[in-house]
C-alpha positions in Angstrom: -16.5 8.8 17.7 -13.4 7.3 16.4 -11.9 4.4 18.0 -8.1 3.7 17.2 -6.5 0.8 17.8 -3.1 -0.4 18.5 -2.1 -3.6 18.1 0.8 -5.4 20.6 1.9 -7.6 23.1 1.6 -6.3 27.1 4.7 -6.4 29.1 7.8 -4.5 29.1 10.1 -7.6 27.3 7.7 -7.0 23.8 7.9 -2.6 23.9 10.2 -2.6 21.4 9.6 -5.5 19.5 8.5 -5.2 16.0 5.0 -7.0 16.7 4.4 -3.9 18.8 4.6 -0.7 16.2 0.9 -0.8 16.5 1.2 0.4 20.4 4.1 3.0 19.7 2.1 4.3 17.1 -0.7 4.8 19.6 1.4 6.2 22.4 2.6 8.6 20.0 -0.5 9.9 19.3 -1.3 10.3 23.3 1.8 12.2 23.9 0.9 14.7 21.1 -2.7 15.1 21.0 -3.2 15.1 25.2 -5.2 12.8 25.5 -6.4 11.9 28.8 -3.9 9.0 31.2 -4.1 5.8 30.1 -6.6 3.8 32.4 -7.8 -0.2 33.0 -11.2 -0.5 31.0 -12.6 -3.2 28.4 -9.3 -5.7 28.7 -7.2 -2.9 27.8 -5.5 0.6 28.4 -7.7 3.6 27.2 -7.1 7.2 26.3 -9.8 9.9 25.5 -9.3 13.0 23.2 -10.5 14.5 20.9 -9.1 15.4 17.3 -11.0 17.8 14.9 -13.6 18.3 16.7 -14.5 14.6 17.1 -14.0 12.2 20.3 -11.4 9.9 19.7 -10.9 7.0 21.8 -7.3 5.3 22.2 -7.4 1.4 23.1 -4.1 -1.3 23.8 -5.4 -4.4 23.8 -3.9 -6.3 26.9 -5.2 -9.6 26.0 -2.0 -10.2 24.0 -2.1 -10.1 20.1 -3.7 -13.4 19.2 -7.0 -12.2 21.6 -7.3 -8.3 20.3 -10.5 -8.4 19.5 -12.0 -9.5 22.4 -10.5 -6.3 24.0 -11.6 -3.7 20.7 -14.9 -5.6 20.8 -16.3 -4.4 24.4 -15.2 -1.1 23.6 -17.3 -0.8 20.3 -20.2 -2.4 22.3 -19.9 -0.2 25.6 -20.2 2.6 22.9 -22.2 1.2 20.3 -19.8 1.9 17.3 -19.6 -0.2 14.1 -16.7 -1.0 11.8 -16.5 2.3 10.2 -15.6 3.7 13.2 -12.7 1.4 13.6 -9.1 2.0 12.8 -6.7 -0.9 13.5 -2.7 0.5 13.4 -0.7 -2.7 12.9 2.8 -4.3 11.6 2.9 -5.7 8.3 5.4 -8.1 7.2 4.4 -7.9 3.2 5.6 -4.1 3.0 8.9 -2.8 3.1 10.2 -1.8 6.4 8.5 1.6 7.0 6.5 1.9 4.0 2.7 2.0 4.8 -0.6 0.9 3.4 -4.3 1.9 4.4 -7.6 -0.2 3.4 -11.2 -1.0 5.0 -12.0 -4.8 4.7 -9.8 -7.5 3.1 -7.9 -10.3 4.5 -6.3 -10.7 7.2 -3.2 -11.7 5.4 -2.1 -14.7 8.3 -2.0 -11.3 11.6 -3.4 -13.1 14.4 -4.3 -9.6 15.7 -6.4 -8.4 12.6 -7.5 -12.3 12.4 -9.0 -11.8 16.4 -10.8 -8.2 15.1 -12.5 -9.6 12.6 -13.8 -12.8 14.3 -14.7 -10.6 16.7 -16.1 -7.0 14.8 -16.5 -7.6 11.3 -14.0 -7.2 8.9 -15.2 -3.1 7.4 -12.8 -1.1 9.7 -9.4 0.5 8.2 -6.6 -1.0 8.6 -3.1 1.2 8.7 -0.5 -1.1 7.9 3.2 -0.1 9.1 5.9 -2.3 6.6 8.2 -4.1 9.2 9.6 -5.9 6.3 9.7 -9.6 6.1 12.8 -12.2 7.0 12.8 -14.0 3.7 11.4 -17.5 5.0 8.2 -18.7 7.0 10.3 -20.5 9.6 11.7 -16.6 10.5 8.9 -15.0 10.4 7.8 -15.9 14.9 11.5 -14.9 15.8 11.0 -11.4 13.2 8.2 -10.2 14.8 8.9 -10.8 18.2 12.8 -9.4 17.9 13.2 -6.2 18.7 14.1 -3.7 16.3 17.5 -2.9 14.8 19.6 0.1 15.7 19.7 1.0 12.4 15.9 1.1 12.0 15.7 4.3 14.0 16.5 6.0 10.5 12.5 5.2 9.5 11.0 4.0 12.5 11.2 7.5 14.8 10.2 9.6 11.6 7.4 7.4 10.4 5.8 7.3 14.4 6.2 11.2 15.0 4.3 11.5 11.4 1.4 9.2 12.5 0.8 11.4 15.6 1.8 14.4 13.5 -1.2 13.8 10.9 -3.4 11.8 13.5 -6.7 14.6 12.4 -6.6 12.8 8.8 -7.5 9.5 10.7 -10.0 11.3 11.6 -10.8 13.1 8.6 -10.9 10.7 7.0 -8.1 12.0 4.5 -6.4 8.3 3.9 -4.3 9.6 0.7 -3.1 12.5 2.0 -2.0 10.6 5.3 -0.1 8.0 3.1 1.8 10.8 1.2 2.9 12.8 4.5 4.2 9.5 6.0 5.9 8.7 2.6 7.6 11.5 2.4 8.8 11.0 6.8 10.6 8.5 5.4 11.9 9.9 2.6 9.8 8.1 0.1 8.1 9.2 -2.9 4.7 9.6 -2.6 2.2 7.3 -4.0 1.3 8.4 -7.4 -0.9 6.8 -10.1 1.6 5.1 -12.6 1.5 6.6 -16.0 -0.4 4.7 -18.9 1.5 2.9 -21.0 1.7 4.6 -24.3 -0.4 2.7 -27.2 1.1 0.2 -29.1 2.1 1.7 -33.0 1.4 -0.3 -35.8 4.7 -2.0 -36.4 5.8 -0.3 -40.2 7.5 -2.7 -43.0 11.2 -2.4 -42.8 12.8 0.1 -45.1 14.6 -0.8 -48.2 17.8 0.0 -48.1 18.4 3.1 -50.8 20.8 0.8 -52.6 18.3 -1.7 -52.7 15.7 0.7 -53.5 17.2 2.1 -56.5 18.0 -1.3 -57.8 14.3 -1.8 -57.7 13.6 1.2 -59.7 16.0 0.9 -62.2 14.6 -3.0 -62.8 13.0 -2.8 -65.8 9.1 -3.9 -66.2 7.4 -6.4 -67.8 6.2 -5.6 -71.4 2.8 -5.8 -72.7 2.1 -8.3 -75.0 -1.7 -7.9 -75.9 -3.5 -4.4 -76.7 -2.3 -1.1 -78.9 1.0 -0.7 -77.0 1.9 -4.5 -77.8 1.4 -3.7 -81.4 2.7 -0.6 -81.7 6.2 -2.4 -80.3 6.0 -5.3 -82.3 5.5 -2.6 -85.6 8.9 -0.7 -84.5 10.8 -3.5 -83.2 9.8 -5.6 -86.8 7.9 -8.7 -84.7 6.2 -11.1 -86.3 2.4 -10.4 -86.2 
């Protein structure tokens, strides 16, 4: 059984807010999977599927963000699930608005939500990370997440959820790089590819001569012997002194 997570604030004034990707992500996938209705159960809303074969279970944290893993934790106790069979859909101010990351473990990079899960699960689950992008200073970061996202962010943000509930089965197949270069490529990014090595560095070669130069250097006449058979020959024809 996989449990998915979405991570948000309850109420109807935080739906659209940016702190709340985590639940439109989940709601997408219950629209297009049908999944059962959303009912009360372990301080949350739940939703049963199944995807591939495998029962997948749906959970929105009501506890608000900072308290998500209270919620996430009864559920993987009620059905005795560990970390692996975690995956915690959040926002994530460090990437670029509607670029996406996905990695078990790590930090919790300062998310009170992922912070919570950990404290109260362990810290091996995955963790898809949706790019909100970030303000540009720490004292905007509280009004960021809780504003509500920009007209101008349908462009990525409708493409990128649709994609997530698209692709949902490679959550559960565990296929994390193919799922990172489908929703790349909703939102009209390159895929992720392995940069190229850098080529090895060439011995540097001495600078040419320049053929003026060079000629000058081979005209130059040489140093004459003055010791041996060819210093007396010379000295013989030239009439030096023995």
């Amino acid at each position: 059984m996989l449990l998915i997570a979405g991570l948000g604030n309850p109420g109807p004034q935080y739906r659209s807010n940016r702190h709340n990707i985590g639940f439109m992500a989940v709601d997408a996938i219950h629209r297009r999977h049908g999944f059962s209705p959303w009912t009360k159960k372990f301080k949350g809303e739940i939703a049963e599927g199944e995807l591939e074969g495998e029962k997948v279970l749906l959970i929105k944290p009501q506890t608000f963000m900072n308290l998500s893993g209270e919620s996430v934790a009864e559920a993987m106790r009620f059905y005795k699930l560990q970390p692996a069979d975690l995956v915690a859909i959040h926002d994530e101010l460090d990437l670029t608005a509607g670029r996406t990351r996905i990695k078990t473990g790590g930090g919790h990079g300062g998310h009170n939500g992922l912070k919570s899960i950990d404290a109260h699960c362990g810290k091996e689950y995955r963790r898809l990370r949706l790019g909100i992008g970030h303000p540009g200073s720490k004292e905007l970061v509280n009004n960021h997440v809780l504003g509500d996202f920009a007209k101008s962010d349908k462009v990525w943000l409708e493409p990128l959820i649709e994609a997530i509930a698209d692709n949902a089965i490679m959550l559960v197949k565990r296929e994390d790089s193919q799922l990172m270069n489908r929703l790349a490529l909703a939102v009209g990014a390159k895929p992720d590819e392995e940069k190229p090595a850098k080529p090895a560095a060439v011995a540097a070669k001495p600078a040419a001569q320049s053929h003026i130069r060079a000629a000058r250097n081979f005209n130059q006449p040489k140093a004459l012997p003055t010791t041996g058979p060819m210093a007396d020959m010379l000295k013989k024809l030239f009439g030096g002194k023995e």
